[in-house]
RODO-2510 file (C-alpha; in nm, 4 decimals, decimal comma):
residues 62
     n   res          X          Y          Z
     1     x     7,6416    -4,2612    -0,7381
     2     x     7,6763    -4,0273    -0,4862
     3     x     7,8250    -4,1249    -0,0952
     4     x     7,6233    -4,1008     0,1877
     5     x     7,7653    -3,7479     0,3152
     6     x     7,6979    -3,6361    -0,0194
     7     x     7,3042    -3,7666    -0,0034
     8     x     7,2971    -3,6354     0,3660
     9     x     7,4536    -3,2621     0,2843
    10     x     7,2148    -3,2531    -0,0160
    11     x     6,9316    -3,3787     0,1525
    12     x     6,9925    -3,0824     0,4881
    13     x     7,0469    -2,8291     0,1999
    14     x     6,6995    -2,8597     0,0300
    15     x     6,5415    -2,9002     0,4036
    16     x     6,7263    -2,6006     0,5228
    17     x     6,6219    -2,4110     0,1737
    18     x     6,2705    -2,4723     0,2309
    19     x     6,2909    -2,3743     0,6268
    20     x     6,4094    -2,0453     0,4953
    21     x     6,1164    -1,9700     0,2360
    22     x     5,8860    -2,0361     0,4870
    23     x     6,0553    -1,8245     0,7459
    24     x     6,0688    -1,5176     0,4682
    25     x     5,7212    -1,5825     0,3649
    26     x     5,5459    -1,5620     0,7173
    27     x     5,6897    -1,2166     0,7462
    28     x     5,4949    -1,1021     0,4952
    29     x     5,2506    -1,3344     0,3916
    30     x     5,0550    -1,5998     0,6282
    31     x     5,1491    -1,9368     0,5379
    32     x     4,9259    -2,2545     0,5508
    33     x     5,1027    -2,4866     0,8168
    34     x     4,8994    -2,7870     0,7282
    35     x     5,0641    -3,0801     0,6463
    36     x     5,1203    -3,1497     0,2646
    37     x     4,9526    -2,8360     0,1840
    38     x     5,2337    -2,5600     0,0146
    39     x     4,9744    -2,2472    -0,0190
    40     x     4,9648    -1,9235     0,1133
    41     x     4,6494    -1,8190     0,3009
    42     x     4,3971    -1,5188     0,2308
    43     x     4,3071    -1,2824     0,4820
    44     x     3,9574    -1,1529     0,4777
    45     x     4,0102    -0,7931     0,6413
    46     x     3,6389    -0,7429     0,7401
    47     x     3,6312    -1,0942     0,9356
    48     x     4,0044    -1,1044     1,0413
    49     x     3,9911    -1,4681     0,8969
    50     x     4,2548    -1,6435     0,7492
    51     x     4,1536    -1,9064     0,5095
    52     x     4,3559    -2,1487     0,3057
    53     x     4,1830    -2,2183    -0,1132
    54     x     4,3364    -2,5438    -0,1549
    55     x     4,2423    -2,7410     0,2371
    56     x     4,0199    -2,4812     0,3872
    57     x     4,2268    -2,4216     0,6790
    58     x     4,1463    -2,1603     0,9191
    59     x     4,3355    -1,9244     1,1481
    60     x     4,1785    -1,6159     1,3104
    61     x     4,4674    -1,3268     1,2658
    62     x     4,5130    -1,1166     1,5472
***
């Protein structure tokens, strides 16, 4: 059983870990900020569109 600054420190680390993918991805890829929804978007370069296949989220990229 682990302690409770154990469980906290392990518990930052994955939060911190996934702050960091997201932070590498959006600097190359658009990321879908919806919440629950862990996809990248596609970028229609006629329409400047950004749309997301799994929730259908839009963004207009400028």
């Amino acid at each position: 059983m682990m302690t409770r600054n154990t469980t906290a420190s392990v518990a930052g680390r994955s939060v911190a870990m996934r702050r960091m993918r997201r932070r590498a991805s959006t600097a190359s890829r658009p990321y879908c900020s919806t919440n629950g929804c862990t996809s990248f978007l596609v970028v229609d370069p006629i329409t400047n569109v950004a749309t997301c296949p799994v929730c259908a989220f839009t963004r207009h990229m400028h």
